[in-house]
N, C-alpha and C positions, 0 to 999 in steps of 0.2 A: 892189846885186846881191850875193846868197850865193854866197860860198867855198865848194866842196865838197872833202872831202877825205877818203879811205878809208885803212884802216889794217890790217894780219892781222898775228895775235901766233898761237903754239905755247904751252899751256899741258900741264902735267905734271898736271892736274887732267881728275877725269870732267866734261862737258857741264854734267850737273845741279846740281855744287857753284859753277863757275863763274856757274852762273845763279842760284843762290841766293847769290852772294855779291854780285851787281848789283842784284840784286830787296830785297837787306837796305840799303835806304838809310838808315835811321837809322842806321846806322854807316858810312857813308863818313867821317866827320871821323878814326875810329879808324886809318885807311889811306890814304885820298885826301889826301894833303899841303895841294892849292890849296880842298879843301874845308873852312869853317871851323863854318859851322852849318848842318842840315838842320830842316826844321818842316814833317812834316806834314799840309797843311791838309786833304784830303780823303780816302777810304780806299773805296775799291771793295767790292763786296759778298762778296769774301773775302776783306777785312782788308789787303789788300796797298796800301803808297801809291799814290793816284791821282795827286792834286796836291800839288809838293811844292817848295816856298822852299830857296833855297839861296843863303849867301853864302859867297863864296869872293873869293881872290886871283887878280887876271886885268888883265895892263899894267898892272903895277906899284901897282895901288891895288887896295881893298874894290870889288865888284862885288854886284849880287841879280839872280836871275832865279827865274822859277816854271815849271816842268816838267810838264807830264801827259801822265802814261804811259800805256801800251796795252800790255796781256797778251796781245792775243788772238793772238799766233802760239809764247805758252808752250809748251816750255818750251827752244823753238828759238831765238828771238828777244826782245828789249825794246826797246821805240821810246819816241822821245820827242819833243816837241815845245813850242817854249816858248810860256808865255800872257802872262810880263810879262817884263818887263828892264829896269836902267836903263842899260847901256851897249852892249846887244844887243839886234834888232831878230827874229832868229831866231837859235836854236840849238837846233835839232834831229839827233836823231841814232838809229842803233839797233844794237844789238850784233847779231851772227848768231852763233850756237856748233853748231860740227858737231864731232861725234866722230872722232877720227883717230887711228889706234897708239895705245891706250892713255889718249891724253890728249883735249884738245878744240884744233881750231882756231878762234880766234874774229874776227872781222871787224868793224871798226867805221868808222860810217859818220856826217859828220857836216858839218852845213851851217850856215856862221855869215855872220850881218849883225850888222855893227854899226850903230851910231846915226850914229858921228863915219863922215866917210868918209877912209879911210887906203890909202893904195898896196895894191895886190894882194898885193903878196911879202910884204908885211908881216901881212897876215891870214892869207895857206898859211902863212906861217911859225909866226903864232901859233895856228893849228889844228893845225898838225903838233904844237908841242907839247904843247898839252893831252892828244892822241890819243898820243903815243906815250909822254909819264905816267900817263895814265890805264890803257894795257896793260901798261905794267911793275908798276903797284901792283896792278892786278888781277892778273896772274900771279903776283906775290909772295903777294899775301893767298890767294887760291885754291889756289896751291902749300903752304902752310903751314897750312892746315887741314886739310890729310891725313894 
């Protein structure tokens, strides 16, 4: 059964930078900490990643999973939803950015299976983290490109 877990961050960034900083996945490794290499493999017909390999750091060891994404509610939203994995079963997910004072508020939403089965608390636990690392380096990276 999938862990769902949601997350809202305040960023000091406009809507649009925010989303162009999510939509630029070949640089996640430059900013995403647990992210360690991105590849790729497929490109939608405006050049933007469709499907995309990522290995990253996740319970303590090397993890891969394969992502493909969905533009079509740009440049409000990014969804995602996994095609392989080897210690995830699903991890799907999708950011929402709305404009607010200034900055953007953004939302993120994200539904994990693993393979092994492990206690409840132990999955929210480890969804919370990745969600609430993942909106602090976004905030940062988004923030400093202004």
């Amino acid at each position: 059964m999938a862990e769902q877990a949601t997350e809202h961050t305040s960023v000091s960034a406009p809507p649009e930078r925010c989303f162009a900083v999510v939509t630029d996945i070949e640089r996640y490794p430059e900013w995403a900490a647990d992210i360690k290499q991105v590849t790729v493999e497929e490109r939608d017909g405006d050049g933007r990643p469709q499907l995309v390999t990522f290995r990253a750091a996740a319970f303590g060891r090397s993890t891969s999973y394969t992502l493909a994404y969905d533009y079509s509610d740009a440049p409000h939203a990014l969804s995602w939803r996994q095609t392989k994995g080897d210690i995830t079963t699903k991890l799907d997910g999708q950011y929402l950015f709305e404009a607010a004072d200034g900055g953007t508020d953004i939302t993120y939403h994200l539904e994990v299976e693993l393979r092994v089965p492990i206690p409840g608390f132990v999955k929210m636990r480890a969804a919370s983290r990745i969600m609430t690392t993942a909106l602090r380096e976004l905030k940062a990276r988004a923030e400093s490109l202004g």
